[in-house]
N, C-alpha and C positions, 0 to 999 in steps of 0.2 A: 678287319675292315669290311670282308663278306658282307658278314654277320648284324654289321652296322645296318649298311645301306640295307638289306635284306628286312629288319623292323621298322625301317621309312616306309618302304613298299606295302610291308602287310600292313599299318596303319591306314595309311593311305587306300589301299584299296577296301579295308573293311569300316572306314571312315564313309565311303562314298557308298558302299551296299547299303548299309546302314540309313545315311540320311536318304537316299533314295527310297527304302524303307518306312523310314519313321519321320524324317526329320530332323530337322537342325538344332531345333532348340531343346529335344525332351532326349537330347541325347549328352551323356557324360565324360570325361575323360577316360576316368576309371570301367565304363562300360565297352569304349572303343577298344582299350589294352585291354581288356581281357576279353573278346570276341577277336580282337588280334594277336592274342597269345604272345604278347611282348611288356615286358615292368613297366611299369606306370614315369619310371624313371627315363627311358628311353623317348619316352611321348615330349615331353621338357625337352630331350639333348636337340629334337629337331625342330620341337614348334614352341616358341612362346607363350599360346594361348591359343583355342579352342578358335579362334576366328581367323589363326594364322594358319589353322589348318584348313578350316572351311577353302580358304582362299588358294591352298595350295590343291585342296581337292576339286578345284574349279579351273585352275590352271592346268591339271592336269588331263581334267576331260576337253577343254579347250586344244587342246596341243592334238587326242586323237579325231578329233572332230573339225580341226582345221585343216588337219591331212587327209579326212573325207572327203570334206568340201572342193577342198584345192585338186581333188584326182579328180573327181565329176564336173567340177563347173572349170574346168582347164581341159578338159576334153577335144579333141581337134570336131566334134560332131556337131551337129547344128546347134544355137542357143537354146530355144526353147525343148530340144530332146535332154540337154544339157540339167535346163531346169526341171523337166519333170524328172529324170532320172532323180534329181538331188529330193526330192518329194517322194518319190516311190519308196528311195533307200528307209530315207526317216518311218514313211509306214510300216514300211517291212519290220524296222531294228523294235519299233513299239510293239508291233503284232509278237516277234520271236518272243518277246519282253515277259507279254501276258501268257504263251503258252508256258515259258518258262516256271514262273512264280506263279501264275494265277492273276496277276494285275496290272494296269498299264501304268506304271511307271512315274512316265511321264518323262518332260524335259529336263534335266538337272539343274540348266540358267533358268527355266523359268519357274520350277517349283520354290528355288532360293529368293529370286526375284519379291514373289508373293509371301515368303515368311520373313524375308530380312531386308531389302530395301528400306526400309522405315527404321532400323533397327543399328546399322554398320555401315557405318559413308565408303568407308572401304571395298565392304564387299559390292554395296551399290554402283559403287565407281567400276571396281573390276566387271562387273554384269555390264553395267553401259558402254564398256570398252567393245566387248564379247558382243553385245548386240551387231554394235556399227561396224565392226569387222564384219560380220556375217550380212550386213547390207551392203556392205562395199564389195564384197564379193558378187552375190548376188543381180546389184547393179550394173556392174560391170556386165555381165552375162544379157544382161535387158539392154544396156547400150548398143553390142552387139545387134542384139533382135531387132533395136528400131532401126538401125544404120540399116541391116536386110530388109526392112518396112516389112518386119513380122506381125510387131506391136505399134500400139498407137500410144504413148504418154507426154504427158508434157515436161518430165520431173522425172527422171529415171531412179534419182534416189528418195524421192516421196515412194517412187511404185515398189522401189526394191524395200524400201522399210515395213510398206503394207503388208508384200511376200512373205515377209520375216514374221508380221504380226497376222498372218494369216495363220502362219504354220504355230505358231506358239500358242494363237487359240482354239485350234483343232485340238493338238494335244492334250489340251489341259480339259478340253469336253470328255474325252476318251478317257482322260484320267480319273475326273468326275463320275463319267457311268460305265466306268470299268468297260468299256465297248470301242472296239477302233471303228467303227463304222464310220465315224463323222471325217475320218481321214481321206474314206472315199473321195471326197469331197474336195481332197487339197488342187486336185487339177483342173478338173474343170471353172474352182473362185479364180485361179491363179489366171486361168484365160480372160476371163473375166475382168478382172483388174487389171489388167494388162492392154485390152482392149484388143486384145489377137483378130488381125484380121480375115484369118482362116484360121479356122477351131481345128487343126491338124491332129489327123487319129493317127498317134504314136505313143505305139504301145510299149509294155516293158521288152516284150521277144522281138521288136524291132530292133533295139537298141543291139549295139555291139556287146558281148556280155550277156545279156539280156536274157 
């Protein structure tokens, strides 16, 4: 039974190196099991098809990235410290990313987003789930801010959906010119759209952690 669960796992995690790598679609069965060093038979015992795994490999970044989210922006420290820390992290985990490999990566929902949304009502669906969860979060955190009259919006989950599409399209610059620099950037748009009525200098070594 080990042995079992143990060729879910190594698919699964060399499922997602992989397509974070190359991609979704110019990737094979038979290429995954043997970069995972598991029979081609095994890949069948747990996934149906090549989209059922896309989907579990998406669930599964989802689940650690919901338990990010949920430690930062559940924080007892101010909203808006709240949400830059949740901005910094993401730069951070992209910068380790490129020293890592040599490349920025990118987002995993949003790079699938742009190869397969057009392609899998499924996968689309699961993406759209994963968005709005990540604005409801989010949201939530700017509700906060404006009850404190940090922010000014009129729409908290317009602004929080903005945040979300702000951060998705920094990434995906970074990704494009192999360069985090455009990340710089996520804090100061975020004040911005936000309509912050004092631009508060809070830095990462202010933060608790930090």
């Amino acid at each position: 039974m080990g042995r079992t669960s143990d060729a879910r796992g190594k698919i699964l995690t060399t499922a997602q190196a992989l397509i974070e790598l190359r991609g979704y679609s110019a990737l094979g069965v038979a290429e995954i099991c043997t970069a995972a060093g598991v029979p081609k038979g095994s890949f069948y015992h747990f996934f149906a098809s090549k989209e059922a795994l896309a989907l579990a490999v998406i669930d599964e970044r989802w689940a650690v990235q919901l338990r990010d989210w949920t430690r930062v922006l559940s924080s007892d420290i101010e909203p808006l410290r709240r949400l830059r820390r949740l901005l910094e992290e993401t730069a951070a985990a992209q910068r380790a990313g490129q020293q890592s490999c040599g490349t920025v990566s990118g987002c995993l929902f949003g790079n699938l987003t742009l190869e397969l949304s057009t392609q899998t009502e499924a996968v689309r669906d699961r993406l759209r789930q994963i968005f709005d969860a990540q604005a409801d979060l989010v949201g939530t955190v700017i509700g906060e801010a404006l009850a404190d009259g940090g922010v000014a919006v009129a729409d908290t989950r317009e602004a929080a959906r903005s945040i979300v599409a702000q951060l998705e399209g920094q990434i995906l610059l970074a990704k494009l010119y192999n360069d985090t620099r455009p990340l710089d950037t996520l804090w100061p748009n975020c004040l911005t759209l936000l309509g912050a009525r004092v631009e508060q200098d809070i830095s990462a070594a202010a933060l608790p952690g930090g």
